[in-house]
C-alpha positions in Angstrom: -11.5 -14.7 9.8 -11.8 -15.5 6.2 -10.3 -13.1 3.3 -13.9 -12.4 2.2 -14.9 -11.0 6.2 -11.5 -8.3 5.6 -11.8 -5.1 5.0 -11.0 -4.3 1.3 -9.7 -1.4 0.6 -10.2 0.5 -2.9 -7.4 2.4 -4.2 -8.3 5.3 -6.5 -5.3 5.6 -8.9 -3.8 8.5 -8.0 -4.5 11.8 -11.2 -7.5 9.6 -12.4 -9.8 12.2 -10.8 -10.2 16.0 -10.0 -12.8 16.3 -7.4 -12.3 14.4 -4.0 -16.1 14.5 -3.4 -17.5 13.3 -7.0 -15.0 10.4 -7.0 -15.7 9.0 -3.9 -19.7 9.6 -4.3 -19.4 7.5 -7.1 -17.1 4.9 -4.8 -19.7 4.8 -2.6 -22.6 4.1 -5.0 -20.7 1.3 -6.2 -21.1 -0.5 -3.0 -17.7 0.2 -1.8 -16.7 0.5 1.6 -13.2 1.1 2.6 -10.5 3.2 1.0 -7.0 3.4 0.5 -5.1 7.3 1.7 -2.9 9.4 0.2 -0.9 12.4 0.7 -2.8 14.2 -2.4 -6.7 13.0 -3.4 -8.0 15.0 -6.0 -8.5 18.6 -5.2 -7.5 18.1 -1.4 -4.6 18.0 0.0 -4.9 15.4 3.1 -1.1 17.8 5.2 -3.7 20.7 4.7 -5.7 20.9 7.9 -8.6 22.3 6.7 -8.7 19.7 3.1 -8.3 16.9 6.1 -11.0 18.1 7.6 -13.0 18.4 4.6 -12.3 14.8 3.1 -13.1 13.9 7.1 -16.7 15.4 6.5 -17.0 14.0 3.1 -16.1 10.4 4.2 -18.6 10.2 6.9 -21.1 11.6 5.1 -20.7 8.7 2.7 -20.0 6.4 5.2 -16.6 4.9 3.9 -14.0 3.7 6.0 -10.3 4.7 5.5 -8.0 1.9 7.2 -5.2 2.4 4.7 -2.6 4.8 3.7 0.1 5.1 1.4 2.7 7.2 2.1 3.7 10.4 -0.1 6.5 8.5 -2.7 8.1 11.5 -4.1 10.4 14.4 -2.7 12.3 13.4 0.1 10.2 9.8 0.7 12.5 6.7 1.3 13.7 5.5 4.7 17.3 5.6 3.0 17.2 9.3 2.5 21.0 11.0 3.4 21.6 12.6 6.6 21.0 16.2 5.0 16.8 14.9 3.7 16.4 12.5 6.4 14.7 15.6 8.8 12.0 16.4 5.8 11.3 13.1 5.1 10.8 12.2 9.0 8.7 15.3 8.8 6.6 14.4 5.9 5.9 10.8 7.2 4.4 11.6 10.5 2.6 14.1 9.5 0.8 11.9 6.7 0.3 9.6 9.4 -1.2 11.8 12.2 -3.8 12.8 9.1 -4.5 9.4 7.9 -4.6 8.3 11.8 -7.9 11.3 12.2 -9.2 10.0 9.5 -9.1 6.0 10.9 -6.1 4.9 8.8 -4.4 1.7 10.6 -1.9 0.6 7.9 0.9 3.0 6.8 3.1 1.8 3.8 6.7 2.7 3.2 9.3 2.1 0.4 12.4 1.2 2.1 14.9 2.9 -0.9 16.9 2.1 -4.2 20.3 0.8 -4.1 22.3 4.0 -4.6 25.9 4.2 -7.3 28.8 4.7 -5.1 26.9 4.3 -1.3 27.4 0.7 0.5 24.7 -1.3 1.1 25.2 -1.7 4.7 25.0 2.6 4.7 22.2 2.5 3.1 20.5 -0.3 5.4 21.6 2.0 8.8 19.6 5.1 7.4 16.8 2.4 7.2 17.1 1.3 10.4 17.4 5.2 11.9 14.5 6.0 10.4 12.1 3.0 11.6 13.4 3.4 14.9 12.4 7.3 14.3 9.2 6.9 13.1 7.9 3.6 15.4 6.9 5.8 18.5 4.9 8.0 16.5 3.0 4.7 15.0 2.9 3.3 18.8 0.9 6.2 20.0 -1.5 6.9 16.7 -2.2 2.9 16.9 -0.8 2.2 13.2 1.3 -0.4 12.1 4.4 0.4 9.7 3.9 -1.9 6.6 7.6 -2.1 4.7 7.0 -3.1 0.9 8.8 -5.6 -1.2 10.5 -4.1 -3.8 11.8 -4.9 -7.3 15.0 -4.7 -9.2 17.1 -1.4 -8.0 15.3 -1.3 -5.0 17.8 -2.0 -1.9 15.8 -5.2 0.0 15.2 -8.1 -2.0 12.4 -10.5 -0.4 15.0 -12.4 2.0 16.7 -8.9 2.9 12.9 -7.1 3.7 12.5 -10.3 5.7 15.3 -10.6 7.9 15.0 -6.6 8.3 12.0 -6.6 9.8 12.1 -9.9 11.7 15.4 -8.1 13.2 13.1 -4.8 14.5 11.5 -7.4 16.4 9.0 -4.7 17.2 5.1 -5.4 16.4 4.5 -2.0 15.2 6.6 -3.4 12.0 5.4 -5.4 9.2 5.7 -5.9 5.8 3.1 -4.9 2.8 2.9 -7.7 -0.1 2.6 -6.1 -3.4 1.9 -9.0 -5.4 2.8 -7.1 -8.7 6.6 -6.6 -7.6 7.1 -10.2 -6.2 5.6 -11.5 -9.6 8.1 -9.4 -11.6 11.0 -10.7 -9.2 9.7 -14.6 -9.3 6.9 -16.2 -8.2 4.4 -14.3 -6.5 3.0 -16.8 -4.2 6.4 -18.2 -3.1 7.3 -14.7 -2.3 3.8 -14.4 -0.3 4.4 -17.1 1.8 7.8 -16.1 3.0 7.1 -12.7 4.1 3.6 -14.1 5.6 4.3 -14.2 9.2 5.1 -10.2 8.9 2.4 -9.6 6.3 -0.5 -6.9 7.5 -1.6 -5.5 4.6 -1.1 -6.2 0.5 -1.6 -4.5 -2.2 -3.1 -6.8 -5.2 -2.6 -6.0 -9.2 -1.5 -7.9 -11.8 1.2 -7.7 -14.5 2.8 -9.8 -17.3 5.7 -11.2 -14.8 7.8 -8.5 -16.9 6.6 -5.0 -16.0 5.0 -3.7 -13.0 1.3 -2.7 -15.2 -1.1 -2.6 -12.1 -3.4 -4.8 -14.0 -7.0 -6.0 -12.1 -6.7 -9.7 -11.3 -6.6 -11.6 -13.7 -5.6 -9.3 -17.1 -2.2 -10.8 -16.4 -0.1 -14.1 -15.7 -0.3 -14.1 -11.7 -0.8 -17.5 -10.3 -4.1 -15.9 -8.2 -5.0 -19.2 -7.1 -2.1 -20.0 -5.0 -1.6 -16.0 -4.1 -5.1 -16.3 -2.3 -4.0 -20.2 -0.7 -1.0 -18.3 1.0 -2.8 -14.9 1.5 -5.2 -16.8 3.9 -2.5 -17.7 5.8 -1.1 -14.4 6.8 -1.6 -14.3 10.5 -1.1 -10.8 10.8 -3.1 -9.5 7.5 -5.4 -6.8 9.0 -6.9 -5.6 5.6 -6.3 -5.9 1.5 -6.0 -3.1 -0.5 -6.4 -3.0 -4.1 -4.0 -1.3 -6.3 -4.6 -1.9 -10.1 -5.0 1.4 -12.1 -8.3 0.6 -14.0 -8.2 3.9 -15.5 -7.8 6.0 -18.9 -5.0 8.0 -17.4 -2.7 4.9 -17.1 -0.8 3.7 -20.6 -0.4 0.1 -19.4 -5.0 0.0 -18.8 -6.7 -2.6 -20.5 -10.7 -3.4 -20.2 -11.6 -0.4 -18.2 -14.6 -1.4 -15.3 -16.6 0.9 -13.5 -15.7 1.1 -10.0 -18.7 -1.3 -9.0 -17.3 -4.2 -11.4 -13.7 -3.2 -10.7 -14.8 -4.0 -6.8 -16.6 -7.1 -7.1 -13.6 -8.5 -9.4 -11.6 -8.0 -6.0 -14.6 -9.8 -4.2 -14.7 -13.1 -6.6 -10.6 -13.2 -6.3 -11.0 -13.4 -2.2 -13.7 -16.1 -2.5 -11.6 -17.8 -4.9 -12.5 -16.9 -7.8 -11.0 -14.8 -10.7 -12.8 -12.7 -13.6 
């Protein structure tokens, strides 16, 4: 299947809208046809049953898909948590994912953790492991895949580490989300792609100045996309792209806002090898 045949996902920034319906109305209008989840989307509240069963209405009525799903990243979040948050956090993650699962979510992206002042690495890489281990049989039986991000500086896995991580789970349930704006800080982005690739199933794309992470659309920035697509059709495992630049007055770092229709079809270009 060719990147252009994938589903593409369209992130919303998160506090660029109010009303769950009105934003994704004028998603849909714009031709769009997948989605990207998360814990809070506008006015609903997708742990609330009856705001997940509203959002569920609203989505069909539009007809958009929702194959992807971010997890909550605040409060107790990271798979490193401390035996005392690691309950909550376990708590919080599967219940996002048995509402994103209703809703048709496939993908469910994780941050692993931060490197923590006066905690061992190796500690901090066992709470990682308990906590995939805890969280894999709820992901078997909804039918979604556990997509582990690559990180940036502070964060505990650099690329190799994430790598040899999950290719130790050994477990298909576990894979790895690209975010193209972190490997670019940390190096070069397509380099980075192609070494995580056999484990890559979903990626978020944005662009940045290779010196802060500024969720830029494709091409406002200094990415390489060229060779980022080249090794991003070579990810064996990729079951859908998400987008993830900001694209939105509410974010400092925003530059040459596009409606969500010209937003999308910069996306498009960049999958059939072209950028805007």
């Amino acid at each position: 299947m060719s990147l252009e045949q994938l589903p593409l996902a369209y992130h919303v920034w998160s506090g660029s809208f109010e009303d769950f319906e009105t934003a994704y109305t004028q998603v849909a209008e714009a031709g769009i046809q997948s989605i990207v989840l998360t814990a809070v989307r506008g006015n609903l509240d997708l742990r609330v049953p009856e705001d997940l069963r509203e959002a569920g209405r609203i989505l069909k009525r539009l007809g958009l898909a929702a194959p992807a799903c971010h997890c909550q990243d605040w409060g107790p979040c990271h798979l490193t948590e401390p035996e005392d948050r690691r309950p909550a956090m376990l708590e919080m993650h599967t219940g996002l994912m048995q509402a994103a699962a209703e809703l048709g979510a496939r993908t469910f992206v994780l941050h692993i953790g931060h490197l923590e002042a006066g905690v061992a690495k190796e500690e901090l890489w066992d709470r990682a492991r308990t906590a995939v281990d805890a969280l894999v049989p709820q992901a078997e039986a909804l039918g979604m895949l556990l997509a582990l991000e690559n990180g940036m500086q502070g964060y505990l896995a650099t690329n190799q580490e994430l790598l040899g991580f999950v290719a130790d789970c050994d477990c298909p349930t576990v894979g790895i989300c690209y975010d193209s704006g972190h490997a670019h800080v940390m190096g070069d982005a397509a380099a980075t792609l192609h070494s995580l690739s056999p484990y890559v199933v979903t990626v978020h794309l944005h662009d940045n100045d290779g010196v802060d992470d500024l969720h830029l659309l494709p091409g406002q920035g200094t990415i390489d996309w060229n060779s980022v697509v080249e090794a991003l059709a070579a990810c064996p495992r990729l079951v859908h792209i998400e987008t993830e630049a900001a694209n939105c007055a509410q974010w400092p770092h925003s530059r040459d806002l596009l409606s969500y229709r010209e937003a999308y079809a910069c996306y498009r270009l960049l999958l059939g090898g072209q950028v805007v």
